[in-house]
Gaussian input, Z-matrix of N, CA and C with variables (Angstrom, degrees):
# hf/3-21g

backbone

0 1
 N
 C     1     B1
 C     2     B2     1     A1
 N     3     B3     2     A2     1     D1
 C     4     B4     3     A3     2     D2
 C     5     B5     4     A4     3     D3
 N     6     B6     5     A5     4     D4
 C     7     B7     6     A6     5     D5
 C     8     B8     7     A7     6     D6
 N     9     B9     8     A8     7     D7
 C    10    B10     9     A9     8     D8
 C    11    B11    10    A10     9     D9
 N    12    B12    11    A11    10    D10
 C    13    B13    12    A12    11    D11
 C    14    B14    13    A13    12    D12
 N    15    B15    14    A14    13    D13
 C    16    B16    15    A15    14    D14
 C    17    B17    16    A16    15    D15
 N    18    B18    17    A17    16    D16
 C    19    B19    18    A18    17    D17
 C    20    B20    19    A19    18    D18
 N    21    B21    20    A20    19    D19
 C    22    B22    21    A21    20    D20
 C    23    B23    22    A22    21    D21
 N    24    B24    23    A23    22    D22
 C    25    B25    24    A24    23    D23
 C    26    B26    25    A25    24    D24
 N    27    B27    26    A26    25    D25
 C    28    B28    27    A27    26    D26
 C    29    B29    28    A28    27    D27
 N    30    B30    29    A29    28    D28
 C    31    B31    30    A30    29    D29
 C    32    B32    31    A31    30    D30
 N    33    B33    32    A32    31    D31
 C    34    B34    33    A33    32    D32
 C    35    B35    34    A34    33    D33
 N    36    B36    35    A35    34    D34
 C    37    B37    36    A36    35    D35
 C    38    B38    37    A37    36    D36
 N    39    B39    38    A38    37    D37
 C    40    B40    39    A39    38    D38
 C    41    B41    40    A40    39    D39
 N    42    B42    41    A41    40    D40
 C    43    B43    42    A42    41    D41
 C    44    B44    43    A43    42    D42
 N    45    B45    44    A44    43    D43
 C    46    B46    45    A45    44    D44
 C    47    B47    46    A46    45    D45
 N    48    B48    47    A47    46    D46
 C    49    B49    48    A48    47    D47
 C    50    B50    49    A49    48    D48
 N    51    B51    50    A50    49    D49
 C    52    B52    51    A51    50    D50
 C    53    B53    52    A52    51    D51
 N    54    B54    53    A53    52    D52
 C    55    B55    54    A54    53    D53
 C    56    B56    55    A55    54    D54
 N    57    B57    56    A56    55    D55
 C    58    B58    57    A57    56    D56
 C    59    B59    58    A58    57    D57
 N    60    B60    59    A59    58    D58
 C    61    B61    60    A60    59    D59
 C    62    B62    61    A61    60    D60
 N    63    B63    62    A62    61    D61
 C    64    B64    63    A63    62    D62
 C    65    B65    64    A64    63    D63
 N    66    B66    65    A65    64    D64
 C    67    B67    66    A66    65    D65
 C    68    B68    67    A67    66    D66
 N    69    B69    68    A68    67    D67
 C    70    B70    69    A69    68    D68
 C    71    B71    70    A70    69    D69
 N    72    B72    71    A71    70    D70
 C    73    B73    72    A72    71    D71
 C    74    B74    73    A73    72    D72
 N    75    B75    74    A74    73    D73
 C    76    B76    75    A75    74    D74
 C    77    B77    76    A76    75    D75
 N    78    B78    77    A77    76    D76
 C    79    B79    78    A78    77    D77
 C    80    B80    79    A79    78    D78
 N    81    B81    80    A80    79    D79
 C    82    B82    81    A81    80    D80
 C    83    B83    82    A82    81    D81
 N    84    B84    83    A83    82    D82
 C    85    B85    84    A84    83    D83
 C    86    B86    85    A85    84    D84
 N    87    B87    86    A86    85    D85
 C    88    B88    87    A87    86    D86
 C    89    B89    88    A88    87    D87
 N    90    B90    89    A89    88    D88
 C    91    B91    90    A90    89    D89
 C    92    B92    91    A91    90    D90
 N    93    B93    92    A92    91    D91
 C    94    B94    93    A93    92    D92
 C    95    B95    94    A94    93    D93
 N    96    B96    95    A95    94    D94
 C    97    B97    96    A96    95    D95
 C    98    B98    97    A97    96    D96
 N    99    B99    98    A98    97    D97
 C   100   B100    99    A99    98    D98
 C   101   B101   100   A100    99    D99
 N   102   B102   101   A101   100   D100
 C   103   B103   102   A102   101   D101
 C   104   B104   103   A103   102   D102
 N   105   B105   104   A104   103   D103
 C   106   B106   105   A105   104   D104
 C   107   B107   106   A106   105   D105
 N   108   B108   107   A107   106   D106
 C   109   B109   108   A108   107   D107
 C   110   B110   109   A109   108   D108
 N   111   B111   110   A110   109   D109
 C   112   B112   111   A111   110   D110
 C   113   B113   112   A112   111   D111
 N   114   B114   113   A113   112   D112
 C   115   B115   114   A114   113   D113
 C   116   B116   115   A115   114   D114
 N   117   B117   116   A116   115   D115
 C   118   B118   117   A117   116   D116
 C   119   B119   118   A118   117   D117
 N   120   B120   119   A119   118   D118
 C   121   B121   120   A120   119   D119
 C   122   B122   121   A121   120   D120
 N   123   B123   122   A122   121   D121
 C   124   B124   123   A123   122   D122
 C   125   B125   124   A124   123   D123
 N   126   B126   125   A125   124   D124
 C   127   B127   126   A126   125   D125
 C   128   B128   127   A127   126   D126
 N   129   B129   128   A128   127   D127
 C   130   B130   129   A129   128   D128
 C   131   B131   130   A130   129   D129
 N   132   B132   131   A131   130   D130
 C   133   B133   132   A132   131   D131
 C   134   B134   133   A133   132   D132
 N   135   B135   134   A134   133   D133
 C   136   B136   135   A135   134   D134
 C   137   B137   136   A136   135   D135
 N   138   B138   137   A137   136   D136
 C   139   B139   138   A138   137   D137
 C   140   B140   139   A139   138   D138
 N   141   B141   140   A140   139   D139
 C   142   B142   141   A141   140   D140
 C   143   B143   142   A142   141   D141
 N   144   B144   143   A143   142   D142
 C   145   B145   144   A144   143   D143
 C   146   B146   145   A145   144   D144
 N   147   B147   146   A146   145   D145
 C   148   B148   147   A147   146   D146
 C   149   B149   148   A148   147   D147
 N   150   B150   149   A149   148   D148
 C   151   B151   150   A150   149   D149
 C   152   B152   151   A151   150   D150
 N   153   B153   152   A152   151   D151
 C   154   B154   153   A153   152   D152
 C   155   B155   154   A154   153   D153
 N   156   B156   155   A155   154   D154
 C   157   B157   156   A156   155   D155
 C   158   B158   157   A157   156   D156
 N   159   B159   158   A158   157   D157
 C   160   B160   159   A159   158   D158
 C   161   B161   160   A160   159   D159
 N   162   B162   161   A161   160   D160
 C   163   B163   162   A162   161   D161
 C   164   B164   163   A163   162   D162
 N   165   B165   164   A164   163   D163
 C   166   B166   165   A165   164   D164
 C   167   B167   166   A166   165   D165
 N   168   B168   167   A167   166   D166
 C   169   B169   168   A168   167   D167
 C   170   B170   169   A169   168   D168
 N   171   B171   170   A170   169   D169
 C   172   B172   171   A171   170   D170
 C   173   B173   172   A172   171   D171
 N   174   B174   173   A173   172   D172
 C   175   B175   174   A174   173   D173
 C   176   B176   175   A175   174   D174
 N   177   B177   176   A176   175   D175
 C   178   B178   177   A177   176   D176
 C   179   B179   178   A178   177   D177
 N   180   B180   179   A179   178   D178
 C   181   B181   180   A180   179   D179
 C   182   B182   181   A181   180   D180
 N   183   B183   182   A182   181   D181
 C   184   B184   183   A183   182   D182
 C   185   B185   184   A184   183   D183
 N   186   B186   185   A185   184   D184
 C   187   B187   186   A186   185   D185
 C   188   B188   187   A187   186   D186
 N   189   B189   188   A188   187   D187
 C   190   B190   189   A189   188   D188
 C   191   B191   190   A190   189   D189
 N   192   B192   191   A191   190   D190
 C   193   B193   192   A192   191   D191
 C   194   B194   193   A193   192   D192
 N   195   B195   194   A194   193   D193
 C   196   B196   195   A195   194   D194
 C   197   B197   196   A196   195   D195
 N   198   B198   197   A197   196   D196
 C   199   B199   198   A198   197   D197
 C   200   B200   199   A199   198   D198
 N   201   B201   200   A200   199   D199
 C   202   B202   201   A201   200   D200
 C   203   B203   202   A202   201   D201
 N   204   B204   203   A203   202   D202
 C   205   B205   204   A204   203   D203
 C   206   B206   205   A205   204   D204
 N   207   B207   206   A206   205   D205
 C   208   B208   207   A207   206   D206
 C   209   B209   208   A208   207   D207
 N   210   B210   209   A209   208   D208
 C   211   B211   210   A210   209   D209
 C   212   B212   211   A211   210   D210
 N   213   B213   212   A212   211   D211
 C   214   B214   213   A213   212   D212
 C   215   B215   214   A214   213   D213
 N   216   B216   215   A215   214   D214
 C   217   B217   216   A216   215   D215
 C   218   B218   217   A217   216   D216
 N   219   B219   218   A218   217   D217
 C   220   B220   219   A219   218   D218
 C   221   B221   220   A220   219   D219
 N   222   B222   221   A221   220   D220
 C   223   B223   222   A222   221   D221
 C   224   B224   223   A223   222   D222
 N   225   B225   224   A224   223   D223
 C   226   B226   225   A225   224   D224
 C   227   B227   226   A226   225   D225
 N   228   B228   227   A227   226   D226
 C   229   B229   228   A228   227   D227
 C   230   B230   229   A229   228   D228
 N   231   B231   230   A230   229   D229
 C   232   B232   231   A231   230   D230
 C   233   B233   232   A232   231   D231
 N   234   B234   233   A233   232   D232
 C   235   B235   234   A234   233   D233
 C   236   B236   235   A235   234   D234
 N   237   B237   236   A236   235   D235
 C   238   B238   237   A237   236   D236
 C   239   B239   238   A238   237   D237
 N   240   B240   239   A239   238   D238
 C   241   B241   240   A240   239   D239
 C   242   B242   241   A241   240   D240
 N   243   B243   242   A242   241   D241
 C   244   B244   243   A243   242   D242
 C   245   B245   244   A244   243   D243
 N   246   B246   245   A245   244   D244
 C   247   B247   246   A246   245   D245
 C   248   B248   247   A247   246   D246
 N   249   B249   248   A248   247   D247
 C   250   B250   249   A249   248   D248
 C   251   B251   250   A250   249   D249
 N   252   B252   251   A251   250   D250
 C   253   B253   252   A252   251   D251
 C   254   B254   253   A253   252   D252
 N   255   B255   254   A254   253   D253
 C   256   B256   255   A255   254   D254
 C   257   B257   256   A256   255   D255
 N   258   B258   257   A257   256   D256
 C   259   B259   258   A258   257   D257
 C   260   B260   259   A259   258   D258
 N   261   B261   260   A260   259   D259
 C   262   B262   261   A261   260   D260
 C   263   B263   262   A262   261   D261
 N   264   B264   263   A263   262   D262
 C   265   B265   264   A264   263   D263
 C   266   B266   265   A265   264   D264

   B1=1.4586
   B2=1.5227
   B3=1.6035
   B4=1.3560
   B5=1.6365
   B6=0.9273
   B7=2.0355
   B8=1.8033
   B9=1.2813
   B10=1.3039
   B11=1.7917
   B12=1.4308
   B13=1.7095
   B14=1.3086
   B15=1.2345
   B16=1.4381
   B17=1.7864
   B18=1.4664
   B19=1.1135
   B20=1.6033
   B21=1.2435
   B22=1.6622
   B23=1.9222
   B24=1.6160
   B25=1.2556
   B26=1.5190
   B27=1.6668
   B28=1.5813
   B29=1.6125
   B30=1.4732
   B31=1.6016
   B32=1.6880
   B33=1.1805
   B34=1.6313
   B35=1.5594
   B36=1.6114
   B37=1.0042
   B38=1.9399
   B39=1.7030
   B40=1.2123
   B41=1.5507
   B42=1.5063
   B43=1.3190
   B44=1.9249
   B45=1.4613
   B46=1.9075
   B47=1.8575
   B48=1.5697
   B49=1.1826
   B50=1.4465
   B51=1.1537
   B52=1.2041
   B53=1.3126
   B54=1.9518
   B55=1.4823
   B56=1.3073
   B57=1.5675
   B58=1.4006
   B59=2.0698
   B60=1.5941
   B61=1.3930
   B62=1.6454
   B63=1.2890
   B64=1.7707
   B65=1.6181
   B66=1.4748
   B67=1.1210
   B68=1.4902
   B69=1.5957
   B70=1.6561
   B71=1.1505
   B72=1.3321
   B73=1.5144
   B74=2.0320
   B75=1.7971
   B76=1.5820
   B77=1.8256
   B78=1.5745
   B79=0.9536
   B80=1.4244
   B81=1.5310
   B82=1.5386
   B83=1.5654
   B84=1.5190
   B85=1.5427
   B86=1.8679
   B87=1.0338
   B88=1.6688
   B89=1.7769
   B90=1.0490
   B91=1.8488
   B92=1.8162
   B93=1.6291
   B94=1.2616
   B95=2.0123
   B96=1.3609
   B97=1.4226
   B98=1.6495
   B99=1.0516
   B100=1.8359
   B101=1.8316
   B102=0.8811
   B103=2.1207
   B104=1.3930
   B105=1.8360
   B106=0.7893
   B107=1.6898
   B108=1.6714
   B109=1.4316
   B110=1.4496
   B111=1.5956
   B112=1.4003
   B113=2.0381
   B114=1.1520
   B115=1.3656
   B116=1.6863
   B117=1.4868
   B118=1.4630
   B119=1.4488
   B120=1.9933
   B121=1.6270
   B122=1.7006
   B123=1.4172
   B124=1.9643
   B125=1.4842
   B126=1.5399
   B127=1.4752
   B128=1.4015
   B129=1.6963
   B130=1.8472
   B131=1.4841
   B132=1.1558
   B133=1.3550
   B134=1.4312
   B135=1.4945
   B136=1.4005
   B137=1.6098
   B138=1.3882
   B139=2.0278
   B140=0.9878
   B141=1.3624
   B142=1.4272
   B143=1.3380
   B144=1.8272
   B145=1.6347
   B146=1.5843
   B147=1.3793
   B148=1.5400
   B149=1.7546
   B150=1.2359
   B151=1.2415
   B152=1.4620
   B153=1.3020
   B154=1.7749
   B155=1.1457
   B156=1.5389
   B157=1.4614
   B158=0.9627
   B159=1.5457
   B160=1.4909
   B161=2.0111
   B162=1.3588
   B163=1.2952
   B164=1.6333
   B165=1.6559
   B166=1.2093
   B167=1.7587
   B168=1.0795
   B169=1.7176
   B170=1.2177
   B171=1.2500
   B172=1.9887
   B173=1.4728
   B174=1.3680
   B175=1.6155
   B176=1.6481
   B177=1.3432
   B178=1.9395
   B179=1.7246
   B180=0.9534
   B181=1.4893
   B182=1.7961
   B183=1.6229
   B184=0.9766
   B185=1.9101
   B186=1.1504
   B187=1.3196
   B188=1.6417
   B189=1.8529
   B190=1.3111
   B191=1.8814
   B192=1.1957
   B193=1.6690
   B194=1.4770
   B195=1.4875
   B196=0.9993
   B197=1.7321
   B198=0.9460
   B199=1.5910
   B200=1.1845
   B201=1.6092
   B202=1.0400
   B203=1.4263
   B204=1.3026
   B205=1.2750
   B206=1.2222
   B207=1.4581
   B208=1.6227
   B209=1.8022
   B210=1.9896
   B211=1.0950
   B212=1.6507
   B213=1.5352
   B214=1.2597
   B215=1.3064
   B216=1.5989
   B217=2.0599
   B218=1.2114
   B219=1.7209
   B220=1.7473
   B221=0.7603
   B222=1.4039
   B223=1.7351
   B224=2.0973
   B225=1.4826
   B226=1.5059
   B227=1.3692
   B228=1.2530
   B229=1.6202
   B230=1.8436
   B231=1.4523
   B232=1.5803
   B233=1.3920
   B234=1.5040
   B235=1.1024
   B236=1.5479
   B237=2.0412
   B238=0.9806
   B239=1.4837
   B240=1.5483
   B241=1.7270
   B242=1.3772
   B243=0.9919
   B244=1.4382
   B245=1.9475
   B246=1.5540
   B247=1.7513
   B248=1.6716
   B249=1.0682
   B250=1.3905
   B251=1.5145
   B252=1.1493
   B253=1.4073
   B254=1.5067
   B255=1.2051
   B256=1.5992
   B257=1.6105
   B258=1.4430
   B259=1.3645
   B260=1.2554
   B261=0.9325
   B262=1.4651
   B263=1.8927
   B264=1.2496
   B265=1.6483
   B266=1.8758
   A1=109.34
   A2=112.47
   A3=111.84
   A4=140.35
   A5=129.82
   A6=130.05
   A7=100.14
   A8=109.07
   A9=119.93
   A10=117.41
   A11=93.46
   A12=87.64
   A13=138.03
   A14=128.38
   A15=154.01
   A16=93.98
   A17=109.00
   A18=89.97
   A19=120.73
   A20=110.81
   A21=132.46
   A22=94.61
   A23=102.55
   A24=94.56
   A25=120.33
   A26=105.25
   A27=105.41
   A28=86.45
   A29=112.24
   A30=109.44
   A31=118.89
   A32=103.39
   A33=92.78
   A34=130.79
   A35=109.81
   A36=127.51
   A37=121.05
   A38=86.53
   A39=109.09
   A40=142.38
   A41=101.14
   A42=117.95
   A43=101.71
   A44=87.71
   A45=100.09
   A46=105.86
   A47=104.62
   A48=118.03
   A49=105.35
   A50=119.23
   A51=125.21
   A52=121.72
   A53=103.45
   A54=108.29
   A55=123.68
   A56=110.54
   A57=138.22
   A58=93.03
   A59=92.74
   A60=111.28
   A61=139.10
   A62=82.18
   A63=107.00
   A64=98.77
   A65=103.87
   A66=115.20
   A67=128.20
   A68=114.73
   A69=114.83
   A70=110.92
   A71=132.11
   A72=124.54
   A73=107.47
   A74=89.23
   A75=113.95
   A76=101.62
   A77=125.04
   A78=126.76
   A79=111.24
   A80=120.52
   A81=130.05
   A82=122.55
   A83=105.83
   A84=118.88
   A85=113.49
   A86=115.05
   A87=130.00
   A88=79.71
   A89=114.64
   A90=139.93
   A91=105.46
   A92=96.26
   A93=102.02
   A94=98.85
   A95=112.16
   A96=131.01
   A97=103.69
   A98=108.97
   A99=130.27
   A100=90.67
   A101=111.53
   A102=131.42
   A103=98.34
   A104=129.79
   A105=135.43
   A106=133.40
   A107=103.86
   A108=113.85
   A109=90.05
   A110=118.13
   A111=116.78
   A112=127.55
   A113=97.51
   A114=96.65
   A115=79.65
   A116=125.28
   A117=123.03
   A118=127.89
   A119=79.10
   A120=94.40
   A121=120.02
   A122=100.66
   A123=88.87
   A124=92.39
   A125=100.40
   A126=119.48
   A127=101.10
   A128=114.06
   A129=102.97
   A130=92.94
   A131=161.60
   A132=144.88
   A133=102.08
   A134=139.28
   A135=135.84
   A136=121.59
   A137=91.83
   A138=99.90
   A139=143.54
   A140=120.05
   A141=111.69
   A142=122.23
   A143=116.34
   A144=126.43
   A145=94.05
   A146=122.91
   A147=97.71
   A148=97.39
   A149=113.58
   A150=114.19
   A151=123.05
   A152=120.85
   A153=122.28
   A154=103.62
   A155=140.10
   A156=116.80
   A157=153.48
   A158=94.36
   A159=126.20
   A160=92.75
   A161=116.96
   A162=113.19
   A163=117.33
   A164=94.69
   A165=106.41
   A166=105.75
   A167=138.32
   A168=121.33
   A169=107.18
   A170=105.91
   A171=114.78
   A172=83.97
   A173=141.03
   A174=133.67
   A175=107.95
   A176=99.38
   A177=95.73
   A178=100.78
   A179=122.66
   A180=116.09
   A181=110.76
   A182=119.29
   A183=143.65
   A184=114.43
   A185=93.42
   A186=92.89
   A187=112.64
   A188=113.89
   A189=108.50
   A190=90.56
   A191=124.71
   A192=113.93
   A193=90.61
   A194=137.95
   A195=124.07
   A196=100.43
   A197=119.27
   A198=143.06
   A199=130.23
   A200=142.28
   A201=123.52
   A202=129.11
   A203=138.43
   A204=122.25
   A205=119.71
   A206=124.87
   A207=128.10
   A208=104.43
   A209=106.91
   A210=107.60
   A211=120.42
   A212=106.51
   A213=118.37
   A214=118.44
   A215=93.51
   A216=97.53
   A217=105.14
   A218=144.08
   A219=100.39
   A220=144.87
   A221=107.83
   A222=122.32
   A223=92.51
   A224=121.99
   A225=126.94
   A226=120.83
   A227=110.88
   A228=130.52
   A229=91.14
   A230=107.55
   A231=105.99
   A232=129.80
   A233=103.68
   A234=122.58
   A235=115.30
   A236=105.59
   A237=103.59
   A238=125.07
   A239=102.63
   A240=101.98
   A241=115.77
   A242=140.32
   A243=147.67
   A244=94.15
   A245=97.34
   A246=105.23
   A247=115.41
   A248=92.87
   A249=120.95
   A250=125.61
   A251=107.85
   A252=132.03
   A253=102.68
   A254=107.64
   A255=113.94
   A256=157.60
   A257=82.54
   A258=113.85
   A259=116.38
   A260=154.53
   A261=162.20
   A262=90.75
   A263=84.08
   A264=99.66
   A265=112.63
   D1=125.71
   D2=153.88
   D3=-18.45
   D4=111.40
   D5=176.78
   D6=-82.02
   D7=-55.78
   D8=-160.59
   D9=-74.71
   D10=104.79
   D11=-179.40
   D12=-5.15
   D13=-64.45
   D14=-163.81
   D15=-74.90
   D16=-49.12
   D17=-167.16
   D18=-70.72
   D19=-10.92
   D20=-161.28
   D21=-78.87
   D22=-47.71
   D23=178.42
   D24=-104.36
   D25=36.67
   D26=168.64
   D27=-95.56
   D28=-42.13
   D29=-178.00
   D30=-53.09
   D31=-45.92
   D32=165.64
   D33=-51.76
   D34=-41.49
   D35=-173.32
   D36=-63.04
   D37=-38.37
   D38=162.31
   D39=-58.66
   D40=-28.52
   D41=-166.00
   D42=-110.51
   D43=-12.76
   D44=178.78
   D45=-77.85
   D46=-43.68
   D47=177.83
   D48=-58.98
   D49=-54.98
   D50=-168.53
   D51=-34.65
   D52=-64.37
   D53=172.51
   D54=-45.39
   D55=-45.28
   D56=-158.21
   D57=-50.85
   D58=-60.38
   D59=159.42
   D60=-18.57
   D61=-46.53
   D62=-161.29
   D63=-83.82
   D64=-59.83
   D65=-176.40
   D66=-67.52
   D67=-13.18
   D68=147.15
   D69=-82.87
   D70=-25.97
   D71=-166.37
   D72=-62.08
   D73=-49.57
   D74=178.85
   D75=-50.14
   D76=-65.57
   D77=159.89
   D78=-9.89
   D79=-114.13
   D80=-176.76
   D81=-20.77
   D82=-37.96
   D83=174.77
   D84=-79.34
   D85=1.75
   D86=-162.02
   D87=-113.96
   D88=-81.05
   D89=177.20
   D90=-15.47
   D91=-60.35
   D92=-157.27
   D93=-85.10
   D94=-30.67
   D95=161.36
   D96=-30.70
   D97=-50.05
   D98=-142.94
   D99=-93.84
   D100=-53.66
   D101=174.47
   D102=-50.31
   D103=-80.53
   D104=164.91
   D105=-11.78
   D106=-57.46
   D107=-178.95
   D108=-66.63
   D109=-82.72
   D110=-169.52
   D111=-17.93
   D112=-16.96
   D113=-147.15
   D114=-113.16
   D115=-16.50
   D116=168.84
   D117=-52.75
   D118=-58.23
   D119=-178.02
   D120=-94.29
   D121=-12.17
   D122=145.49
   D123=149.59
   D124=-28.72
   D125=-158.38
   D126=-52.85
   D127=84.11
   D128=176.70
   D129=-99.78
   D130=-10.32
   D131=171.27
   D132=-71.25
   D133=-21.78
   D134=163.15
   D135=-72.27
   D136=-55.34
   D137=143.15
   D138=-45.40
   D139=-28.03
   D140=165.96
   D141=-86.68
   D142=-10.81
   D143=170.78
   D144=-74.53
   D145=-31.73
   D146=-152.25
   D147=-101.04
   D148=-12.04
   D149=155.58
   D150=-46.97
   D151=-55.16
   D152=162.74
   D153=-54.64
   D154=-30.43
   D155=166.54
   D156=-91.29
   D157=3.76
   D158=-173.70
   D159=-101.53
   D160=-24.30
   D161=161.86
   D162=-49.35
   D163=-75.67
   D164=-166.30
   D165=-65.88
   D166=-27.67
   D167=151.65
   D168=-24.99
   D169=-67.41
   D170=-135.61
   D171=-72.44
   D172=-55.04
   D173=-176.82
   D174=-50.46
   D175=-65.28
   D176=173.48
   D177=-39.00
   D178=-62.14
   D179=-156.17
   D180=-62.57
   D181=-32.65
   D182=171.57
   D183=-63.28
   D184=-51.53
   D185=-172.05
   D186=-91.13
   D187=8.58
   D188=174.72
   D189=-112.01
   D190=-6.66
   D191=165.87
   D192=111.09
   D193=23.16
   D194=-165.53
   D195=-104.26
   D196=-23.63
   D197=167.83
   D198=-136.64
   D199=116.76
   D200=-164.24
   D201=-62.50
   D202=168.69
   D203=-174.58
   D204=-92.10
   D205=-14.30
   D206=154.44
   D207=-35.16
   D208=-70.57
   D209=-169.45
   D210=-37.21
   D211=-40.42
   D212=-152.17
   D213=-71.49
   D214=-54.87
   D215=158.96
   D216=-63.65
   D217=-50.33
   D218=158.62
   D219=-2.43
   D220=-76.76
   D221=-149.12
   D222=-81.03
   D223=-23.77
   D224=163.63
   D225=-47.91
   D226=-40.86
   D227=-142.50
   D228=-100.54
   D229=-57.66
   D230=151.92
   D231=-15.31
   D232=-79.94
   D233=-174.61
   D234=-46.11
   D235=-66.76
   D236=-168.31
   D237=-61.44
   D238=-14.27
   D239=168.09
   D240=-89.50
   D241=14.76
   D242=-173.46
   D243=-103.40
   D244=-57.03
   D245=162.62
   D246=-29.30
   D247=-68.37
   D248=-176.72
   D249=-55.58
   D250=-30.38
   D251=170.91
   D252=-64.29
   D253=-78.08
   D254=160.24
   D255=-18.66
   D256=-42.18
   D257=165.29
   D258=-91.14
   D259=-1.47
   D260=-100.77
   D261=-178.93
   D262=-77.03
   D263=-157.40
   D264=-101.51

């Protein structure tokens, strides 16, 4: 355990982030969970709403450092052609 002030409340700070962390990470993985099924059982008019939310996750999560933002438009660009695939085919 920390002695030195600062360091006591980098550890808080650390372990605050963390959740903060966890709990968008859990988000996007719940999001993209939720996209996935829809798009099994046919439901693409439910897919294409949760697609905008599976957007706007992956940017929140990106633009707070929780995933990089390369990954993030990835894991978008994926999706939306997997959508697309679907619709199409």
């Amino acid at each position: 355990m920390a002695n030195i002030k600062s360091a006591i409340k980098r550890i808080q700070v650390a372990k605050r982030n963390e959740l903060q962390n966890k709990y968008r990470s859990t988000q996007v993985k719940t999001v993209i969970k939720k996209f996935n099924q829809a798009l099994d059982l046919g439901k693409l008019d439910e897919a294409k709403e949760l697609l905008k939310d599976v957007d706007k996750k992956l940017k929140t999560a990106a633009t707070k450092n929780v995933i990089h933002k390369n990954q993030a438009s990835r894991k978008i660009s994926r999706l939306t052609k997997k959508l697309n695939n679907k619709l199409v085919g």
